[in-house]
C-alpha positions in Angstrom: -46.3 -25.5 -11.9 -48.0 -22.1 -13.0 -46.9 -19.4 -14.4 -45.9 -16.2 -12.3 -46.3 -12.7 -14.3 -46.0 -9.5 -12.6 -47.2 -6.3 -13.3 -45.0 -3.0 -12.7 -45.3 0.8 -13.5 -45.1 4.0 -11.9 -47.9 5.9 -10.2 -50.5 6.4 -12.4 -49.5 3.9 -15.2 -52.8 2.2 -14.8 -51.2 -1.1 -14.3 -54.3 -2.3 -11.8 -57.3 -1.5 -14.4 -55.1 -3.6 -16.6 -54.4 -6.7 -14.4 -58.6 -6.7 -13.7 -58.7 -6.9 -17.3 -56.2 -9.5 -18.0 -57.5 -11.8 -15.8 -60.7 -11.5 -17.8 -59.3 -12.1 -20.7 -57.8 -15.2 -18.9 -61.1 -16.0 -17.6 -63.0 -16.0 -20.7 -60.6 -18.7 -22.3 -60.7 -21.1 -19.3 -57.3 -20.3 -18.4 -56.8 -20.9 -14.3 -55.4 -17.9 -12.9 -55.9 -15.8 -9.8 -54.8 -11.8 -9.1 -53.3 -10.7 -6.5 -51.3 -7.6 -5.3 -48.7 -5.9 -2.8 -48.5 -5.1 -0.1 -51.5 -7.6 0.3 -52.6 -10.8 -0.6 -53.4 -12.0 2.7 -54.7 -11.0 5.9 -51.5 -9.7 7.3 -50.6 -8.3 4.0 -53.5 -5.8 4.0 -53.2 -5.0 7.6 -49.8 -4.0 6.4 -51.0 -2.7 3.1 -53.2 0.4 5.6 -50.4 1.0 7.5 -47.6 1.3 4.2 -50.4 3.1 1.9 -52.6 5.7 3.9 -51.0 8.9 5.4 -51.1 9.3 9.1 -49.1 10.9 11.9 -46.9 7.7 12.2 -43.2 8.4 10.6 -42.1 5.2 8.8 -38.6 5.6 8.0 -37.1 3.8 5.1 -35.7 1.0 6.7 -38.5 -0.1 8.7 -40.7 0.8 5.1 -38.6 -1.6 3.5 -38.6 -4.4 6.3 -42.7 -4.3 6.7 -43.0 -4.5 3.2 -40.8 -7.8 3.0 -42.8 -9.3 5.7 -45.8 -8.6 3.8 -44.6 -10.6 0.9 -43.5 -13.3 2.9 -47.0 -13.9 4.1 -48.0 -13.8 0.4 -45.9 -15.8 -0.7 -46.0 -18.9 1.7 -49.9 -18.5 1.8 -50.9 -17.5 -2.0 -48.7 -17.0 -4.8 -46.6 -20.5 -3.9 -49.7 -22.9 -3.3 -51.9 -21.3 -6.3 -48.5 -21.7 -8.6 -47.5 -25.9 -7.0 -51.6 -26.2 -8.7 -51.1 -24.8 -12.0 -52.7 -21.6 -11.7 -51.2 -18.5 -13.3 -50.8 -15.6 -10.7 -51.2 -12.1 -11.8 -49.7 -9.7 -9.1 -49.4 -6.2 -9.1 -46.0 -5.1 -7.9 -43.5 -7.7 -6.4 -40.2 -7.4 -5.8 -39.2 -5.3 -8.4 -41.3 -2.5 -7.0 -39.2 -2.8 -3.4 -35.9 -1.8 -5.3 -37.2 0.8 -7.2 -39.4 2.6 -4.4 -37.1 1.7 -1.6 -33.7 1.2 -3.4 -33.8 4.2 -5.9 -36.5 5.8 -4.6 -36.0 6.2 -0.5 -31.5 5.8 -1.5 -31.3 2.7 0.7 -28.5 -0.1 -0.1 -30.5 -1.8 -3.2 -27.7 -4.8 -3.1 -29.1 -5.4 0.8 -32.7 -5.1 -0.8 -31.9 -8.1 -3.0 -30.7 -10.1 -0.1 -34.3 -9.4 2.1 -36.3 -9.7 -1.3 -34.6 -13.4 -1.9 -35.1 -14.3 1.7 -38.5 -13.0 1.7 -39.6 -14.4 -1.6 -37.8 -18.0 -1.1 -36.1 -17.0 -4.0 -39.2 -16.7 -6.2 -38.9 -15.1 -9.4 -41.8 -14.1 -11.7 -41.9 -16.0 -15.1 -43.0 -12.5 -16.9 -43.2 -8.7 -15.6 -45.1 -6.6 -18.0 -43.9 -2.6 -17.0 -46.3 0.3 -18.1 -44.2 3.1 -18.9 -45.3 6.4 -19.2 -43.8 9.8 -18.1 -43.9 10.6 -14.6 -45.3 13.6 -14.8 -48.4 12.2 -17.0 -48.5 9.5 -14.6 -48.8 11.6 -11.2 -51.7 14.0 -13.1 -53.5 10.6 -13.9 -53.3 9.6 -10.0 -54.6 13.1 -8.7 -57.0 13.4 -11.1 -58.3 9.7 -9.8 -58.4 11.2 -6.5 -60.5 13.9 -7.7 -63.3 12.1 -9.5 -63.5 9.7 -6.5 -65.7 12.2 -4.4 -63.7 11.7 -1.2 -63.5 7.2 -1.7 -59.9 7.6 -2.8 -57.2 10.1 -1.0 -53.6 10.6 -2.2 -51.4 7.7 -0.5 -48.1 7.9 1.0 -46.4 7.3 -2.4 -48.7 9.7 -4.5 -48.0 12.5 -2.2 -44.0 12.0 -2.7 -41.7 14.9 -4.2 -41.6 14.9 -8.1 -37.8 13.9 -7.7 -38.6 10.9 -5.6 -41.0 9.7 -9.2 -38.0 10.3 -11.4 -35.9 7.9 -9.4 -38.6 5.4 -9.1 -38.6 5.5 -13.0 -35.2 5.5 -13.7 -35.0 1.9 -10.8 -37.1 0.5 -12.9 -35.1 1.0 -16.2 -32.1 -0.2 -14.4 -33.4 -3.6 -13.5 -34.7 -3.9 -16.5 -31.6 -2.9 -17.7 -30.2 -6.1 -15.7 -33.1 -8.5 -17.0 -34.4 -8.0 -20.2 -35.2 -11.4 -21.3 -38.0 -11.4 -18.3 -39.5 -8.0 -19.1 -42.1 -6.4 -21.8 -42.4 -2.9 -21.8 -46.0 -1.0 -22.9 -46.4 2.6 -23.6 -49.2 3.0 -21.0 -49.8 7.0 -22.4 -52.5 5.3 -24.5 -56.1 4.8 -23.8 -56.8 1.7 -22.0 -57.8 -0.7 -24.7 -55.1 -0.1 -27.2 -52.9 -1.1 -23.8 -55.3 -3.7 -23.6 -54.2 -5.3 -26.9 -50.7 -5.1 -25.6 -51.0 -7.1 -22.3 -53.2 -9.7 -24.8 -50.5 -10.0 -27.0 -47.7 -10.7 -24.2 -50.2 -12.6 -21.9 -50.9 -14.9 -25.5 -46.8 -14.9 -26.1 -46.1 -16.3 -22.8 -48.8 -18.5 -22.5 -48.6 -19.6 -26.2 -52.4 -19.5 -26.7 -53.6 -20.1 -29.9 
């Protein structure tokens, strides 16, 4: 079997530039590994992915949120992150299950005990090996997003997430701290305030820990 590390942060955290750049580093040594992320993953997981993500005149209220976003990583799972793992690959993924409790459990207030039971089920019971959480303050985090949006010349627009009440971050965060809280043995946390490449040396250093590459 692989290895299974996920990658978790709030908006802004600049978690994606640093899974691209892991599995470089990965790359580069010859080490098997694939990225991935969610919603996504798969065909059915990006059709979901537009429909979760982009703003639009269709209401999604938290339940069904939560329930598309299960069925999404169901797909993945049974059609990516499980076959590349039964070869020995290493699967980066950006978000998992974690990010369901803390965006719909904390986040939207919905029963995060009942989110464990559809995350299991969802998952099979799959559990990454590693989560590596970018922390940084909301508030830096949410500038970083918008000011993303506003270098991108029109490619990027604020999502469904971005656009959410500065209240709705702060719960986010604080999910987060209590699940890993619950599981500290699985998690490494790295200040993601810093520029990219002193972050950089961070993931290497927990990537290299977990891997035990010499």
């Amino acid at each position: 079997m692989g290895l299974f590390i996920t990658f978790e942060g709030p908006e802004g955290s600049g978690k994606t530039t640093q899974i691209k750049k892991a599995g470089e580093y990965l790359r580069s040594r010859n080490i098997s590994c694939i990225l991935t992320e969610e919603p996504g993953g798969t065909e059915l997981g990006y059709t979901l992915r537009q429909l979760l993500l982009n703003k639009s005149s269709i209401n999604i209220v938290g339940k069904a949120e939560l329930l598309l976003f299960a069925a999404a990583r169901a797909q993945h799972v049974e059609e990516v992150i499980l076959p590349a793992l039964g070869g020995g690959a290493i699967v980066l993924c950006d978000r998992f299950a974690d990010a369901t409790i803390a965006y719909q459990g904390y986040g939207r207030g919905l029963n995060v005990e009942e989110i464990r039971w559809i995350n299991d089920y969802s998952s099979r019971n799959l559990k990454p090996d590693r989560t590596l959480f970018f922390n940084l303050p909301v508030e830096t985090g949410l500038n970083r997003a918008m000011g993303r949006i506003a270098q991108s010349a029109g490619s990027h627009t604020e999502d469904r997430f971005e656009g959410e009440e500065l209240q709705f971050h702060r719960r986010v965060w604080e999910g987060y701290y209590t699940i890993i809280k619950d599981e500290p043995e699985r998690f490494r946390i790295i200040n993601a305030a810093r520029d990219i490449e002193q972050v950089f040396n961070d993931v290497c250093y927990h990537l290299d820990a977990v891997l035990s590459i010499k």
